[in-house]
C-alpha positions in Angstrom: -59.2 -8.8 -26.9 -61.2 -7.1 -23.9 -58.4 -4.3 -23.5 -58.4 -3.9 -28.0 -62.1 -2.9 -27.4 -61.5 -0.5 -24.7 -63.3 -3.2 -22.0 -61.8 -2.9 -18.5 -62.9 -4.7 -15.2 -64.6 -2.3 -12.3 -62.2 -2.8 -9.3 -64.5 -3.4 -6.8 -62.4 -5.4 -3.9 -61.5 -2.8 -0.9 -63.5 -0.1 -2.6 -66.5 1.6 -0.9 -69.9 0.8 -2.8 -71.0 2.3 -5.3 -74.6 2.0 -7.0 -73.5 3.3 -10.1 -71.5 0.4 -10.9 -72.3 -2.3 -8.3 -75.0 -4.3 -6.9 -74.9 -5.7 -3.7 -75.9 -9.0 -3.3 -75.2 -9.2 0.4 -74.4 -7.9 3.3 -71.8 -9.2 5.8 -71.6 -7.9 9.9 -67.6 -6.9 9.9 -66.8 -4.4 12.7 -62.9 -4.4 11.7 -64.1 -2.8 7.9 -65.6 0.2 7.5 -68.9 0.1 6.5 -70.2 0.0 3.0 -66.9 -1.2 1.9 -66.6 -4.2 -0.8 -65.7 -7.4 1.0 -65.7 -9.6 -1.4 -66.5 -10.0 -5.7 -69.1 -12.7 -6.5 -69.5 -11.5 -9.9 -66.6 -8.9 -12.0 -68.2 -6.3 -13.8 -67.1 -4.0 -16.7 -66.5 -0.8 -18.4 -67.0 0.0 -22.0 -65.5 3.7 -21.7 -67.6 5.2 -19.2 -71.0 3.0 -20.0 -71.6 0.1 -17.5 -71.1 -3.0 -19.6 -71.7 -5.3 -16.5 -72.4 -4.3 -12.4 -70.1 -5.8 -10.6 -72.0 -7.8 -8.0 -70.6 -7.5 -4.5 -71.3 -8.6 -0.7 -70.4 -5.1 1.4 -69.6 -4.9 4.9 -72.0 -3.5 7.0 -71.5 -2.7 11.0 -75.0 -2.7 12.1 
């Protein structure tokens, strides 16, 4: 029903961040990930063409 009313999910997972479409909720010390980089998806966001339905809400690695 999402997809008849042009709704997609923002990929966030593996992604760097971006403010535009995400909200970081946390931060996470990983020196094996680059930093700024999505570790994980607490919350899926969405698209409604190129309006932000939802943020996706993410925890990003940080190295510092």
């Amino acid at each position: 029903m999402l997809k008849q009313r042009r709704v997609v999910p923002i990929v966030a997972q593996g992604k760097p961040f971006d403010s535009q479409t995400m909200y970081a909720v946390g931060r996470e010390l990983r020196a094996d990930i680059t930093e700024n980089t999505v570790i994980q998806e607490v919350v899926r966001g969405y698209l409604w063409g190129d309006k932000v339905l939802r943020e996706a809400q993410v925890i990003v690695a940080t190295q510092k």
